[in-house]
C-alpha positions in Angstrom: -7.8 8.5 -5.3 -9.7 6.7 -2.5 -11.8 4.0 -3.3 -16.0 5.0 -2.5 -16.8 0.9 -1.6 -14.8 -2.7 -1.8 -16.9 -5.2 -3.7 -17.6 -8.0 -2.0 -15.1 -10.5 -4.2 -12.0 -7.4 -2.9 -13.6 -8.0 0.7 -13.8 -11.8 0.8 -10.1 -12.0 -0.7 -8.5 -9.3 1.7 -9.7 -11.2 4.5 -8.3 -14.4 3.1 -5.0 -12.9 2.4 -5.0 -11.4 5.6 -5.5 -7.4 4.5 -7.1 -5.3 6.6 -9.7 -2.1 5.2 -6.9 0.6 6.5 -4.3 -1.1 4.8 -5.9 -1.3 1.5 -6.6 2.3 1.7 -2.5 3.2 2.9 -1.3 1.2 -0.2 -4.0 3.2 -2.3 -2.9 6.3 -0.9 1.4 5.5 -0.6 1.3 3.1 -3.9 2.0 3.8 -7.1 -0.8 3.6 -9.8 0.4 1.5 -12.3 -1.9 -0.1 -15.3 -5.2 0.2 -12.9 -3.7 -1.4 -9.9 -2.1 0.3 -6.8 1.6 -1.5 -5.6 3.2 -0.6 -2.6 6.7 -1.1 -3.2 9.6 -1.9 -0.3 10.9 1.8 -1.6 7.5 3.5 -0.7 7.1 1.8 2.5 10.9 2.8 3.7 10.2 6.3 2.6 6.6 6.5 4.9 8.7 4.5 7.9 11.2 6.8 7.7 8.3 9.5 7.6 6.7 8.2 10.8 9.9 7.4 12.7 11.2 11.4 12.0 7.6 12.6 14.0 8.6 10.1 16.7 11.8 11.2 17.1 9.7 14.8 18.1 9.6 15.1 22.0 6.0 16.7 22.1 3.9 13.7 20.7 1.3 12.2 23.3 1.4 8.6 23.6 -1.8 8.4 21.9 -0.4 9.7 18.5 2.8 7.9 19.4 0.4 4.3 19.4 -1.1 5.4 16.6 2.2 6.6 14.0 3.6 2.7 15.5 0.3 0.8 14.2 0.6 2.7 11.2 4.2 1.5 10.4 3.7 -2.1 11.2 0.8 -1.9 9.2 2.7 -0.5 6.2 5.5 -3.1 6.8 2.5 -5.4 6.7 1.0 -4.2 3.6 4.6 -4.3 1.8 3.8 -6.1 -1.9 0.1 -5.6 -2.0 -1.3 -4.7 -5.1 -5.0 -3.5 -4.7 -6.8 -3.3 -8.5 -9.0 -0.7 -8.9 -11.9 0.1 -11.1 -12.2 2.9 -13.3 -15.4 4.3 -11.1 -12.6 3.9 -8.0 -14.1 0.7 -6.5 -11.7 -1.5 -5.4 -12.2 -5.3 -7.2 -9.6 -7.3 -5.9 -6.4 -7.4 -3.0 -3.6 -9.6 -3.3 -0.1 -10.1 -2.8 2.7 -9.3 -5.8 5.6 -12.1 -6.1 8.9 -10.5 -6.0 9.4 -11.6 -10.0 6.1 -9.5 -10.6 6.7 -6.9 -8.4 10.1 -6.3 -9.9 8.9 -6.7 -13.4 6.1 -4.1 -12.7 8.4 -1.5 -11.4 11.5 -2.1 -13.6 12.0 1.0 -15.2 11.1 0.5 -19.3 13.9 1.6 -21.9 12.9 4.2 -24.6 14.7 3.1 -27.2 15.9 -0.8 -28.2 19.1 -1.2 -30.1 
Protein backbone atom coordinates (compact mmCIF):
# COMPACT_ATOMS: atom_id res chain seq x y z
CA UNK A 1 0.00 0.00 0.00
CA UNK A 2 1.53 3.29 -1.16
CA UNK A 3 0.15 6.33 -0.17
CA UNK A 4 -1.53 8.45 -3.56
CA UNK A 5 -0.63 12.20 -1.71
CA UNK A 6 0.69 13.51 1.95
CA UNK A 7 -1.77 16.15 3.29
CA UNK A 8 -0.37 19.08 4.05
CA UNK A 9 -0.59 18.73 8.08
CA UNK A 10 1.78 14.93 7.25
CA UNK A 11 4.01 17.36 5.05
CA UNK A 12 4.49 20.25 7.43
CA UNK A 13 5.16 17.68 10.48
CA UNK A 14 7.72 15.39 8.41
CA UNK A 15 9.71 18.32 7.79
CA UNK A 16 9.60 19.37 11.42
CA UNK A 17 10.52 15.99 12.57
CA UNK A 18 13.05 15.80 10.13
CA UNK A 19 11.38 12.96 7.62
CA UNK A 20 12.10 13.04 4.33
CA UNK A 21 9.13 11.85 1.32
CA UNK A 22 11.41 8.53 0.44
CA UNK A 23 11.50 7.70 3.94
CA UNK A 24 7.92 7.85 4.65
CA UNK A 25 7.32 5.72 1.71
CA UNK A 26 10.31 2.90 2.94
CA UNK A 27 8.58 2.74 6.45
CA UNK A 28 5.19 2.40 4.46
CA UNK A 29 6.56 -0.19 2.35
CA UNK A 30 9.16 -2.24 5.22
CA UNK A 31 6.59 -1.32 8.36
CA UNK A 32 4.19 -3.21 9.68
CA UNK A 33 0.49 -2.02 9.49
CA UNK A 34 -0.78 -1.95 12.72
CA UNK A 35 -4.28 -0.24 13.87
CA UNK A 36 -4.06 2.29 10.59
CA UNK A 37 -0.51 3.40 11.20
CA UNK A 38 2.70 2.02 9.60
CA UNK A 39 5.89 1.35 12.38
CA UNK A 40 9.16 0.55 11.32
CA UNK A 41 10.52 -1.49 14.00
CA UNK A 42 14.63 -1.86 14.83
CA UNK A 43 13.77 -5.73 13.67
CA UNK A 44 12.49 -4.58 10.24
CA UNK A 45 15.22 -2.25 9.61
CA UNK A 46 18.06 -4.97 10.66
CA UNK A 47 16.40 -7.36 8.35
CA UNK A 48 16.36 -4.61 5.09
CA UNK A 49 20.21 -3.66 6.26
CA UNK A 50 21.15 -6.96 6.24
CA UNK A 51 19.20 -7.16 2.77
CA UNK A 52 21.20 -4.32 1.27
CA UNK A 53 24.55 -5.21 2.81
CA UNK A 54 24.17 -9.04 1.16
CA UNK A 55 23.82 -7.13 -2.65
CA UNK A 56 26.93 -5.21 -1.57
CA UNK A 57 28.82 -7.84 -0.70
CA UNK A 58 28.13 -8.89 -4.73
CA UNK A 59 31.28 -7.94 -6.83
CA UNK A 60 29.36 -6.86 -10.04
CA UNK A 61 27.44 -3.69 -8.60
CA UNK A 62 28.45 -0.26 -10.29
CA UNK A 63 29.22 2.39 -7.91
CA UNK A 64 26.07 4.06 -8.90
CA UNK A 65 23.78 1.27 -7.31
CA UNK A 66 26.44 0.85 -4.71
CA UNK A 67 25.61 4.94 -3.62
CA UNK A 68 22.36 4.25 -4.02
CA UNK A 69 21.73 0.65 -1.74
CA UNK A 70 24.20 3.05 1.05
CA UNK A 71 21.60 6.08 0.99
CA UNK A 72 18.95 3.64 1.26
CA UNK A 73 20.41 2.02 4.54
CA UNK A 74 21.25 5.23 6.33
CA UNK A 75 18.00 6.36 5.42
CA UNK A 76 16.32 3.23 6.92
CA UNK A 77 18.54 3.59 10.08
CA UNK A 78 17.20 7.11 9.84
CA UNK A 79 13.67 6.30 9.63
CA UNK A 80 14.03 3.63 12.62
CA UNK A 81 10.73 4.35 15.06
CA UNK A 82 8.67 6.27 12.66
CA UNK A 83 5.16 5.60 12.62
CA UNK A 84 3.43 7.12 9.49
CA UNK A 85 -0.72 7.09 9.99
CA UNK A 86 -2.54 6.50 7.21
CA UNK A 87 -6.03 7.05 6.00
CA UNK A 88 -8.32 4.53 4.92
CA UNK A 89 -8.36 6.13 1.14
CA UNK A 90 -4.25 5.61 1.63
CA UNK A 91 -3.39 9.32 2.24
CA UNK A 92 -0.92 9.68 4.57
CA UNK A 93 -2.23 12.28 7.62
CA UNK A 94 0.50 12.51 9.90
CA UNK A 95 4.67 11.38 10.55
CA UNK A 96 6.10 11.12 13.76
CA UNK A 97 8.40 9.44 15.94
CA UNK A 98 7.26 6.27 18.43
CA UNK A 99 8.88 6.43 22.02
CA UNK A 100 10.50 3.21 22.81
CA UNK A 101 7.47 2.61 25.76
CA UNK A 102 5.01 2.94 22.62
CA UNK A 103 6.82 1.28 20.26
CA UNK A 104 7.34 -1.68 22.53
CA UNK A 105 3.82 -1.64 23.69
CA UNK A 106 2.55 -1.58 19.97
CA UNK A 107 4.61 -4.53 18.98
CA UNK A 108 4.44 -6.65 22.19
CA UNK A 109 2.95 -9.68 21.14
CA UNK A 110 -0.86 -9.92 22.82
CA UNK A 111 -1.82 -13.23 24.90
CA UNK A 112 -4.89 -15.24 23.80
CA UNK A 113 -5.97 -16.28 26.76
CA UNK A 114 -5.73 -14.52 30.51
CA UNK A 115 -5.63 -16.72 33.55
Amino acid sequence: MFARFLTRHALTQSQRRGKSAPGVRLVMRYGRLRDGRFLLTGRDVRREVARRQRWLARARLSDRRRRALKKRIETLEKMRGCAVVVSEEGDVLTVYNETRKRLRNRTRRRRKYRH
